[in-house]
C-alpha positions as CSV (number, residue, x, y, z in Angstrom):
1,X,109.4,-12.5,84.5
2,X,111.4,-11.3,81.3
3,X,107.9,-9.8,79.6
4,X,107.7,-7.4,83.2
5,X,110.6,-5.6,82.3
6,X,109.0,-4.6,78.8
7,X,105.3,-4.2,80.7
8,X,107.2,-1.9,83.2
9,X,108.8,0.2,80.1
10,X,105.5,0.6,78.0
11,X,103.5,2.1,81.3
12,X,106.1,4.6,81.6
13,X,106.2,5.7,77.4
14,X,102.1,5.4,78.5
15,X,102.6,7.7,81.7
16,X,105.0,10.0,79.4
17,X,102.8,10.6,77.1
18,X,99.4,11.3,79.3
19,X,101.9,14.1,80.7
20,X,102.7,15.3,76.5
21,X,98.8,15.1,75.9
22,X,97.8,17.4,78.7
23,X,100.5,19.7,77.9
24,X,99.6,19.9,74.4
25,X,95.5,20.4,75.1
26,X,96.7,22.5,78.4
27,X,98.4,24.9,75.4
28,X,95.8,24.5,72.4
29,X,93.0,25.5,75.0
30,X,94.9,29.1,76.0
31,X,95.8,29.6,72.3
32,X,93.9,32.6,70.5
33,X,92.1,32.0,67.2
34,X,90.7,34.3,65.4
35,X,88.0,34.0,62.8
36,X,86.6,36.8,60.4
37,X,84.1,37.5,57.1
38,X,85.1,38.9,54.0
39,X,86.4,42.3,54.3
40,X,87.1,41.7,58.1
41,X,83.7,43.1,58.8
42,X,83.4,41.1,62.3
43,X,86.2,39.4,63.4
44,X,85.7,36.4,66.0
45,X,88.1,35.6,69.0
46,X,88.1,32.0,70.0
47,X,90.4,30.2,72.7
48,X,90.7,26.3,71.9
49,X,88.4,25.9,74.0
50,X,86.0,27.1,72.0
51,X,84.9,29.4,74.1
52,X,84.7,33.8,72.6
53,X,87.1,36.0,74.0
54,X,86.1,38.7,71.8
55,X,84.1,40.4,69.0
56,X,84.7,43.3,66.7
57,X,82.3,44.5,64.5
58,X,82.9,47.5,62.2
59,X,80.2,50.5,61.9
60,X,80.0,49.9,57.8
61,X,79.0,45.7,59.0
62,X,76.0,47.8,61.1
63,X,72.8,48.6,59.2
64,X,69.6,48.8,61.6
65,X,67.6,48.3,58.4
66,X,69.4,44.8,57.5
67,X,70.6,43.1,60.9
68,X,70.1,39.8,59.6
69,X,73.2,40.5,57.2
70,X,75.5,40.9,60.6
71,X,73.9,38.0,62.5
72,X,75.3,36.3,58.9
73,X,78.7,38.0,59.5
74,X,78.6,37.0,62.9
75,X,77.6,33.0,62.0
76,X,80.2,32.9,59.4
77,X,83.1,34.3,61.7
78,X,82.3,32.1,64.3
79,X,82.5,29.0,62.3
80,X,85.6,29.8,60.4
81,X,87.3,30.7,63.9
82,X,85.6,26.9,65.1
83,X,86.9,25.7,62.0
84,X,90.3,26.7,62.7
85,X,90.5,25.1,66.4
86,X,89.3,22.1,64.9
87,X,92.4,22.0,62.3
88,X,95.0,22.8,65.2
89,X,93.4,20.0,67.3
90,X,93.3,17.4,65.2
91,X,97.3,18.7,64.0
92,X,98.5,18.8,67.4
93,X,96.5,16.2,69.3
94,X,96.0,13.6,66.3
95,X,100.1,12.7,66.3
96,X,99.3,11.0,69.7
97,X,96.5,8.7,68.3
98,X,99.3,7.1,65.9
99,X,101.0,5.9,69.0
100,X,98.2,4.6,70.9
101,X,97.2,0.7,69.8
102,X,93.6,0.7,68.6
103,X,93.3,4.2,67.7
């Protein structure tokens, strides 16, 4: 009966930090990144959820004779604002796979 004592104990630092991992994805998921080109032409806001808030585009990034240069502007602000979830993520969420056996 001595090892239910320590069972009992490791459910609850199990239980304690379910509660610390929703909290921390619950607050990553409302954060704001934001993601732009060179020159801030179009600036990209993300939540981390990955999900667009927002777009700005400035009138100098519009030229009707060259709109495949701002669907570029638009690609590469997206994936530097994805990029940036990504690194908060992993910072913020990875410290819990250190204390989880077998991750």
């Amino acid at each position: 009966m001595r090892g239910m004592g320590n069972m009992q104990g490791m459910m609850k630092q199990m239980q304690q930090m379910q509660k610390e991992m929703a909290k921390s994805q619950e607050d990553l998921n409302v954060k704001e990144f934001f993601g732009t080109t060179n020159g801030d032409l179009v600036t990209v806001t993300l939540t981390g959820e990955k999900k667009m808030k927002d777009i700005a585009i400035k009138t100098e990034a519009v030229d009707p004779d060259d709109i495949e240069m701002l669907q570029d502007l638009i690609i590469m602000a997206t994936n530097n604002a994805l990029e940036k979830v990504e690194v908060e993520t992993q910072a913020v969420m990875g410290k819990y796979a250190k204390g989880i056996p077998g991750m």
